[in-house]
N, C-alpha and C positions, 0 to 999 in steps of 0.2 A: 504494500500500500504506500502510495507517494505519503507528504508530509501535507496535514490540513493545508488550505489556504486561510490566512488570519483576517477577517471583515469585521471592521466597525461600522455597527448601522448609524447612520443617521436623524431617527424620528421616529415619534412614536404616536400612534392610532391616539385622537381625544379622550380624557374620560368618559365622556357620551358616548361614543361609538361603543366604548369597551363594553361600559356599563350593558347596552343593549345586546351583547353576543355573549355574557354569563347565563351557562345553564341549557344554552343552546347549542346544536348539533352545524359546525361551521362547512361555509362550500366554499368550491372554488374563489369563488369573489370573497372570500376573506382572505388571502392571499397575494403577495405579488411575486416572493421568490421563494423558488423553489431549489434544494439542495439536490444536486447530483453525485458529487464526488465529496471526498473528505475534507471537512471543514472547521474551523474555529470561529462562531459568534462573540461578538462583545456586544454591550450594549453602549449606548451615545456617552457615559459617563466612563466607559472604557473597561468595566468590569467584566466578570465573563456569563456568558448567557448561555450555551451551546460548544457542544464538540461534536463535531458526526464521524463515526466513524465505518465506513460499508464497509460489510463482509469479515469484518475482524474476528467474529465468533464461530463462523467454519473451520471444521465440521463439526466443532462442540454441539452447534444448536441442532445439529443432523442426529446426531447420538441423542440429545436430549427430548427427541420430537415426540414420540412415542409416547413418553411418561407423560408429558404435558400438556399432549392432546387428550390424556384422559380427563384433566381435571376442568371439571366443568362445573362446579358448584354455581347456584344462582345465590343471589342477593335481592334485594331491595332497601337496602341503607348505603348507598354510595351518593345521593343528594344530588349535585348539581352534577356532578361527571355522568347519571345515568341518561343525561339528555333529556329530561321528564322532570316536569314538578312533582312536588311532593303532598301527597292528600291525605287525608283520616281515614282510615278504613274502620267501617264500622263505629264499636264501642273505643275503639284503641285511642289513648292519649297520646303515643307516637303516630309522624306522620311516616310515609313509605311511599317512594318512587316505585315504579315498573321493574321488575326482576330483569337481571341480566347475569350475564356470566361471568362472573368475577370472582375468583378465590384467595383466601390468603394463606399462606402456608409458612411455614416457620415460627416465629415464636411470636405470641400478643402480649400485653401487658392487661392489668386488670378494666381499663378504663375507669370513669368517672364514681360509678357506681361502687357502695361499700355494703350492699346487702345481695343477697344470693333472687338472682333473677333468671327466668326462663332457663331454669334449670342449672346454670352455670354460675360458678364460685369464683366471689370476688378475687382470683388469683393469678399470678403470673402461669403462663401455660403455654406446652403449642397446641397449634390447632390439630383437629380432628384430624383431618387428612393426614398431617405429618406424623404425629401419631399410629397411626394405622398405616401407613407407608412408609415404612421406617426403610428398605430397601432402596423402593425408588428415592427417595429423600435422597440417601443418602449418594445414590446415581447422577445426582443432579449438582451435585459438590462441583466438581471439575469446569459446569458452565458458570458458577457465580464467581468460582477462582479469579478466573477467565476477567470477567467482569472488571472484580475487582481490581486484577490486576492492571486492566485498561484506562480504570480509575487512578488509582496511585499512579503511572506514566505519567496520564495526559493532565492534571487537575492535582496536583500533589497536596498545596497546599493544605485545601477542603481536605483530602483524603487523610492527611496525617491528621486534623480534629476526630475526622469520624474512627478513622481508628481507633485514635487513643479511648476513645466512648467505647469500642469495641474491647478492648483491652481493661478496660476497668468494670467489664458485664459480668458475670457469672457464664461460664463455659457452655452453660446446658440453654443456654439462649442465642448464642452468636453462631454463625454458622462457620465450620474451621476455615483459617485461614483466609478470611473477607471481614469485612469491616461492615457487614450486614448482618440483620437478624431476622428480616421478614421480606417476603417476596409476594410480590400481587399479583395472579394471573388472569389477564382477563383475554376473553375469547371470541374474538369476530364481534365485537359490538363498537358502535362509536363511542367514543365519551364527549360528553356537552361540556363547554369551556368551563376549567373551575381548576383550583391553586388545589396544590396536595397538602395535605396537613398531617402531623401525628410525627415526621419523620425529624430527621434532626437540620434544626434549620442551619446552622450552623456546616453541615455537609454538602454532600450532592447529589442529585437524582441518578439513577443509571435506568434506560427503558432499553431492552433489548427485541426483539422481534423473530418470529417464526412464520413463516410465510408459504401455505400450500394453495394451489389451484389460479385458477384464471379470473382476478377481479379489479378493477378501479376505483382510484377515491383510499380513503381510512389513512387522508397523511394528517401524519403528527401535525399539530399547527400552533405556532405563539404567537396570538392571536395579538398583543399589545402590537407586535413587529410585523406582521403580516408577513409571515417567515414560515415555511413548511419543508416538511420533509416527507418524500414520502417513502418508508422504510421496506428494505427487502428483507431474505432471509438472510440470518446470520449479522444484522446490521446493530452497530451500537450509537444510543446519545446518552450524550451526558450532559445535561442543564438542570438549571436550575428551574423545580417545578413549584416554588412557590411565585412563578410569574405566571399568568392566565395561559391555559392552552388545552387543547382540545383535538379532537378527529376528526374531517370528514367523513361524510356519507359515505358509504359503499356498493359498489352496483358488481355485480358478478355473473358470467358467461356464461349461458348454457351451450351442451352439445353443439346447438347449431348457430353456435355464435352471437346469437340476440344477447343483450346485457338486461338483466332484471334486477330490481329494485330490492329482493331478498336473496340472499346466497345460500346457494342448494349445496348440500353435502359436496364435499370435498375443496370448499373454498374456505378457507380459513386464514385469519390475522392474530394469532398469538402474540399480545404482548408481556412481557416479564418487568415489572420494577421491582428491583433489591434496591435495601434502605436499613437502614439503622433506625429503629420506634424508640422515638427519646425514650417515652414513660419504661423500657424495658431501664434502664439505668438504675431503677427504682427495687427490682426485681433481687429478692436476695436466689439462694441455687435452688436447684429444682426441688430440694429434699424438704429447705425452708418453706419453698413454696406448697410440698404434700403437707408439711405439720399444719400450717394457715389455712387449706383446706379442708382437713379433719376439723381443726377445732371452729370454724365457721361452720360446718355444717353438724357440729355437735351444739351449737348453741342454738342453730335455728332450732334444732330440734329439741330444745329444753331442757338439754342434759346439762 
């Protein structure tokens, strides 16, 4: 791979324009350039926005297709990324967007909450999947290395805070040898423009990409910059996602070459975000974490 090109942009979209593409599903006309080869964004103030990197994760993300096209967990708590407002359903005091394919795997923290809800205890943990897939889990090591390693090159700076976050975690929450804890996959769906939250701000994003079948449209987009990508397989960014940014639409080929509006089996847009979840920092080891959940659910239960 040549060496990024370095581009300082220029200018940035109104507050008002911004304001009215939160939450929404962006198209072409939210754009003006598009990334083809390997790149280096800054922003007008000279900071960094962006590194693109194509193709850098082959054949890693080829080895890792398999496992990851299994996980297809749905949601309906991802807010404004699921492109859809959010409404009451029914009796519920929370609201809920539209399900989509979005899973998280690796390790959560307890969130906000300090009482035992919808079955789950206020504790640090991984998720189910991981859990239960302890094999593939741990198959999938070698792509976030990878990652990571792409991180510490290109973005050092970031990369040595977020480490050091990693380095001061408890083992049973960091994934070995990356400066991550938690991976988000989500699957052939757009996200509506919206900031990431929960990760450590102080770091950086990495979104990596898995890309099968014949479709257009689902590029990355930072929407403040009218700046896009549109990602292949094997492809890496690394930006910073507490700036607005989003997906286009997607239209995908049938057989006989017409392009439709829903994507039939076999088209698929895998994206991966590994990250560092501040509140894990909070987290004592996994063991601390089983005593905390004994004695929470010995007291709900009156013992």
């Amino acid at each position: 791979m040549t060496d990024p090109i370095d581009v300082r942009l220029r200018s940035t979209i109104p507050d008002t324009e911004l304001d009215a593409k939160k939450g929404k599903i962006v198209t072409a006309g939210d754009y003006n350039l598009v990334l083809t080869g390997p790149a280096r964004l800054r922003k007008p103030d000279g900071s960094l926005l962006a590194v693109y990197l194509p193709g850098v994760l082959q054949p890693l993300m080829t080895d890792a297709y398999p496992t990851l096209h299994t996980i297809r967990m749905l949601t309906d708590n991802r807010g404004l990324a699921s492109g859809t407002p959010r409404q009451q359903r029914g009796d519920q005091k929370r609201t809920r967007t539209r399900k989509i394919a979005s899973a998280t795997i690796g390790a959560v923290d307890p969130g906000p909450s300090t009482t035992r809800a919808a079955g789950r205890l206020p504790v640090c943990r991984l998720t189910a999947w991981t859990g239960q897939h302890a094999d593939e889990w741990a198959e999938l090591r070698p792509l976030f290395q990878a990652i990571g390693g792409h991180f510490r090159e290109q973005v050092p700076d970031r990369w040595r805070v977020q480490q050091a976050a990693a380095d001061a975690t408890p083992a049973d929450w960091v994934i070995p040898d990356t400066p991550f804890t938690t991976v988000t996959v989500n699957n052939t769906y757009s996200t509506g423009v919206h900031q990431d939250a929960g990760d450590l701000e102080a770091g950086f994003s990495t979104l990596a990409v898995a890309r099968r079948g014949d479709y257009q449209g689902g590029h990355l987009v930072l929407a403040r910059y009218r700046v896009a990508v549109d990602m292949r397989d094997g492809d890496l960014l690394l930006f910073d996602a507490h700036e607005w940014h989003g997906n286009a639409g997607m239209t995908c080929a049938h057989a006989e070459g017409q392009l439709a509006k829903a994507c039939p089996e076999g088209c698929e847009r895998i994206s991966l975000v590994a990250y560092y979840r501040a509140k894990v920092a909070r987290c004592g080891t996994a063991d601390d974490e089983a005593r905390k959940a004994v004695a929470t659910s010995d007291r709900a239960a009156g013992h």
